[in-house]
C-alpha positions in Angstrom: 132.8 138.6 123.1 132.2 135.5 125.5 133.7 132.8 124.4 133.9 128.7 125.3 135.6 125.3 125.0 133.8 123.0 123.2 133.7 119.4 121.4 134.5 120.5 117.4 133.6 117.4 115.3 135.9 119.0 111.9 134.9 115.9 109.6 134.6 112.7 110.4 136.9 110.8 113.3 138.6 114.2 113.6 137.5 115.7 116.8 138.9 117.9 119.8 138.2 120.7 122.3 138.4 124.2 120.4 137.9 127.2 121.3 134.4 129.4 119.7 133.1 132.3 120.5 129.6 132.6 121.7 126.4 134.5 119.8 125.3 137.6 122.1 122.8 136.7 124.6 119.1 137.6 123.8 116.5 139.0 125.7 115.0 135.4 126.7 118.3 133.6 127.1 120.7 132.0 129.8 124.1 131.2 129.9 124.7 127.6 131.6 127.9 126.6 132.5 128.2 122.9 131.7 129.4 120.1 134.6 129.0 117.0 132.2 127.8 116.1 128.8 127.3 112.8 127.4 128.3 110.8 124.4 125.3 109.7 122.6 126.1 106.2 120.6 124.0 106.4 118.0 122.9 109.5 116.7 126.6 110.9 117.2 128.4 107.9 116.6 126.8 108.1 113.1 128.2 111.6 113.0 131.5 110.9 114.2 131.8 108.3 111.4 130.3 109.8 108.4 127.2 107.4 108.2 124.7 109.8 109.3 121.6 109.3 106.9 120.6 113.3 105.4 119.7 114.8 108.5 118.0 118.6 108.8 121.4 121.4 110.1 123.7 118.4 109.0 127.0 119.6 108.1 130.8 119.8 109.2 132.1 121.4 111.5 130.0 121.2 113.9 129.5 121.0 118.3 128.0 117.6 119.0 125.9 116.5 122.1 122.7 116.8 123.4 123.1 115.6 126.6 124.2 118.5 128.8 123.9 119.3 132.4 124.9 122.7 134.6 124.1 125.7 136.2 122.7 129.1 134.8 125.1 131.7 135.3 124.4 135.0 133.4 120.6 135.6 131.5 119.1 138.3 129.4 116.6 140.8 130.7 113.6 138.2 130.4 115.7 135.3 132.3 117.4 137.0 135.4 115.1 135.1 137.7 116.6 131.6 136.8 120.2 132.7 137.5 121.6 129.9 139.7 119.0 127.2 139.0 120.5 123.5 138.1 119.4 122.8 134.5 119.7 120.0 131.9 120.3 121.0 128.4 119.5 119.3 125.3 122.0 121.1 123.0 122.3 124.4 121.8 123.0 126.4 118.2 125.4 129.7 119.3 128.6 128.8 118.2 128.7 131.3 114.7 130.0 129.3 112.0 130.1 126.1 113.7 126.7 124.1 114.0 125.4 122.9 116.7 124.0 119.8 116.0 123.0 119.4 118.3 125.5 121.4 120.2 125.7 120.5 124.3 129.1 119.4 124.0 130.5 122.6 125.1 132.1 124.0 128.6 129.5 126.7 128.4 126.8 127.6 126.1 123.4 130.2 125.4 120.1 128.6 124.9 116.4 130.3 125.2 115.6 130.1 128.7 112.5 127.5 128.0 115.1 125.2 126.6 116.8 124.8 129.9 115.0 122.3 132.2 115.6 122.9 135.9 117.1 119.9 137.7 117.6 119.2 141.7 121.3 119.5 142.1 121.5 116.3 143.8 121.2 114.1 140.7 124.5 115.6 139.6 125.7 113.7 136.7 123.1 111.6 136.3 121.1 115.0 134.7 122.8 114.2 130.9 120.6 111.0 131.1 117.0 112.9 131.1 117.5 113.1 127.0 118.0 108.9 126.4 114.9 108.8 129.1 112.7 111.2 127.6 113.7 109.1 124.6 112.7 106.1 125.8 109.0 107.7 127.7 108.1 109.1 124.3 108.7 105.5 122.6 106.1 104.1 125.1 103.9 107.0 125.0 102.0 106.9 122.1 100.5 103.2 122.7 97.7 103.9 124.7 98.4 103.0 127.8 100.0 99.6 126.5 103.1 99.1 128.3 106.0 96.8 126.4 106.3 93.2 127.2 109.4 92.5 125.5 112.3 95.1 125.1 115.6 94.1 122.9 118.5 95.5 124.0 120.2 96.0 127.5 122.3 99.4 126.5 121.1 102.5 128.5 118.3 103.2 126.3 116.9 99.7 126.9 117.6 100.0 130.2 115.6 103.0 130.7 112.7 101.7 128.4 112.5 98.8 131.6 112.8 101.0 134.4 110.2 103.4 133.0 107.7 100.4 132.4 107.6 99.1 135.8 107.8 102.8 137.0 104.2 103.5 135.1 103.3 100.4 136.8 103.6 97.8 133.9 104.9 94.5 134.6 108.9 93.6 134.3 109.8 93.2 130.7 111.6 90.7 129.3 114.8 91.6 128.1 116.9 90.3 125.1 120.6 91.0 124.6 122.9 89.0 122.5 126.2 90.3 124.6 126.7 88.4 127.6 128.8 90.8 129.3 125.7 93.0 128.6 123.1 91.0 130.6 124.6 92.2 134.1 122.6 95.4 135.6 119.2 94.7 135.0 117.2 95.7 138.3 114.2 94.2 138.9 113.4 92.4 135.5 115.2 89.7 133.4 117.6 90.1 130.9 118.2 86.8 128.5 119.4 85.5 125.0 116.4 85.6 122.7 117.3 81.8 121.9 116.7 80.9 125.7 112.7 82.7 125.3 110.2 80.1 124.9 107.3 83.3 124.2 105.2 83.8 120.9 102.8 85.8 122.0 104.1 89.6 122.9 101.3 91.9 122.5 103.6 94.5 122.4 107.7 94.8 122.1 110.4 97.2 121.5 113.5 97.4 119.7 116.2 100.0 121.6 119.1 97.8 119.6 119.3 100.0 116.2 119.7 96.6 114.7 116.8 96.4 111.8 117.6 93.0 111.4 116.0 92.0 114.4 112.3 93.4 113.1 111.4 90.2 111.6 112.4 87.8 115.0 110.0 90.6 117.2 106.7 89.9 114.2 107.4 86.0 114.6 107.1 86.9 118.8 104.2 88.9 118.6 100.6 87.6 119.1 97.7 88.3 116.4 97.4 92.3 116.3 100.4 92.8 117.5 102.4 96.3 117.9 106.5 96.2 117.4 108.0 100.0 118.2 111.0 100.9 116.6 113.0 103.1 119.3 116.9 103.0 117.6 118.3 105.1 114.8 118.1 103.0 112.4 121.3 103.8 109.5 120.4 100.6 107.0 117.1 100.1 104.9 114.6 98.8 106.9 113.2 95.4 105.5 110.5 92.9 106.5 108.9 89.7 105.3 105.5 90.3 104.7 104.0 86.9 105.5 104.3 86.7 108.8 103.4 90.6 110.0 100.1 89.9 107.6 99.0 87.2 109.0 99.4 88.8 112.6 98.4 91.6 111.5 101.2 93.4 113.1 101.4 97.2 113.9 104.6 98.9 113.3 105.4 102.1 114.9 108.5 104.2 114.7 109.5 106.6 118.0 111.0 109.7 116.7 112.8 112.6 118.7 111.1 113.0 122.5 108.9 116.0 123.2 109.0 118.9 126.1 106.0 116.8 127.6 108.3 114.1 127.8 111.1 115.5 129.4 108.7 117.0 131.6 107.3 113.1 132.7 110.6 111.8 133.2 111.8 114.6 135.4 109.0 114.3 137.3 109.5 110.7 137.8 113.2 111.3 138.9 112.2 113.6 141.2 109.4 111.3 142.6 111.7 108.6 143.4 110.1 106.1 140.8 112.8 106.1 138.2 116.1 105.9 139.7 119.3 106.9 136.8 122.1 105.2 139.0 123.6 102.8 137.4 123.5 103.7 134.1 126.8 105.8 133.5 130.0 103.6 133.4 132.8 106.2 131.7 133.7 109.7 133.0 136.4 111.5 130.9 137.6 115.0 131.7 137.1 117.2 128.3 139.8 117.9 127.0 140.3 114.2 126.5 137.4 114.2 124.3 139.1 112.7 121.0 140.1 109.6 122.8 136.8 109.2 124.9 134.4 109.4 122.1 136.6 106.9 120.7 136.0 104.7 123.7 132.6 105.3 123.5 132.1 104.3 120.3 134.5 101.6 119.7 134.9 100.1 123.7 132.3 97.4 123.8 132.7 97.5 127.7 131.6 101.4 127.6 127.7 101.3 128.7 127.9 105.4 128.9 130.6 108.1 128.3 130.4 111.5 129.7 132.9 113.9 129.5 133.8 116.2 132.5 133.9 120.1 131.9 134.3 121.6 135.4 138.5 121.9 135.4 138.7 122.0 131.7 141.4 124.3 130.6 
């Protein structure tokens, strides 16, 4: 039976590299050997800590991640062709027991073959961020065209939802973040304290903080038939005044998990050259360190992105 080192979340805060054997491999599947995964902080932070609202498959233990990146090494009878293709990963379930939710944090792992997105090798590490930008593309997708004006938040998902703008030819967002250590990076648009923004007219804007609180200071910022889109996880109830979205007439939309189409759009911009991913990833952690670098991910407020490195783990 094949078998693999992988990211066991037991309950919460207790985490660490066990070993679990694999399910067979079907007909349509492939094996990928994982280089890197990343450390999602929000979905899997709420995990990690036990806050994690009901969520479908939610249960302990479990194999985090959903950001994984590698190469196809073994496939069933309906997959041999894609042996040796570079491929990002958004999770997998073949661990038995153990969940996979959403199960890329793994040294090596079986998904159906049409789950595995082929990659060019040369974006190397930089693969485990086509989940946060397929994220943020289906967040601006389904406005018609409209590109955001105003973005909140400078963490990677904010910084993606900027780059992808100006990348489908909108016009540099503004950018609020609260953190001034958070401000640096921006390339090509500007990042400032909401108190320093004069503007009360935003036709459209987009929250990437997960901070609900901030829905009522977007409505105030937003012209007469507005749009705000809600692209965090959001763990607390979310709450508005009603006064001001009525008499704006304010559109609310919420961005939930990215589609295939999307992660199609991104990779094609990546491999265009209009969205560029450098930049973005500011922790690398080999993985059988994993305890203590989820807990820099989650709890380091000068940790932009964690990824954790499989390719020596023992």
């Amino acid at each position: 039976m094949m078998q693999t080192r992988s990211v066991v979340l037991a309950k919460p805060e207790q985490i660490g590299v066990q070993t679990l054997a694999l399910a067979p491999v079907g007909h349509d599947d492939v094996v990928v050997d994982i280089d890197w995964s990343g450390i999602s902080t929000g979905t899997e932070k709420l995990l990690w800590s036990g806050r994690m609202p009901p969520f479908p498959g939610l249960g302990y233990p479990l194999v985090p991640g959903y950001e994984a990146a590698g190469r196809i090494v073994e496939a069933g009878a309906g997959a041999v062709d894609r042996i040796g293709q570079s491929v990002f990963v958004p999770g997998a379930a073949c661990y038995g027991e153990v969940r996979g939710l959403f199960g890329g944090a793994s040294q090596r792992l079986i998904t159906p073959s049409r789950r595995a997105v082929t990659v060019t090798p040369s974006l190397g590490s930089n693969a485990v961020l086509l989940a946060l930008a397929a994220t943020a593309h289906h967040a601006l997708a389904g406005s018609r065209g409209r590109l955001p004006e105003l973005i909140v938040g400078h963490g990677v998902l904010g910084r993606l939802l900027a780059r992808i703008t100006m990348s489908l030819g909108g016009a540099p967002p503004v950018v609020w973040e609260t953190r001034e250590d958070r401000r640096a990076g921006a390339t090509g648009y500007p990042v400032i304290s909401p108190g320093d923004d004069p503007r009360r007219d935003y036709a459209l804007s987009c929250d990437a903080s997960g901070d609900s609180s901030v829905i009522d200071a977007l409505i105030a910022r937003s012209t007469k038939g507005g749009e705000v889109i809600l692209a965090g996880f959001y763990q607390e109830r979310i709450a508005l005044v009603f006064v001001p979205a009525f008499l704006r007439e304010i559109r609310l939309r919420i961005a939930a998990e990215w589609s295939p189409s999307d992660l199609d759009a991104v990779a094609a911009l990546v491999a265009q050259g209009r969205l560029d991913l450098d930049g973005l990833i500011s922790h690398v952690s080999p993985a059988e360190h994993a305890a203590d670098a989820y807990r820099t991910a989650f709890e380091d407020a000068g940790c932009l992105k964690m990824i954790l490195d499989w390719r020596t783990c023992q």
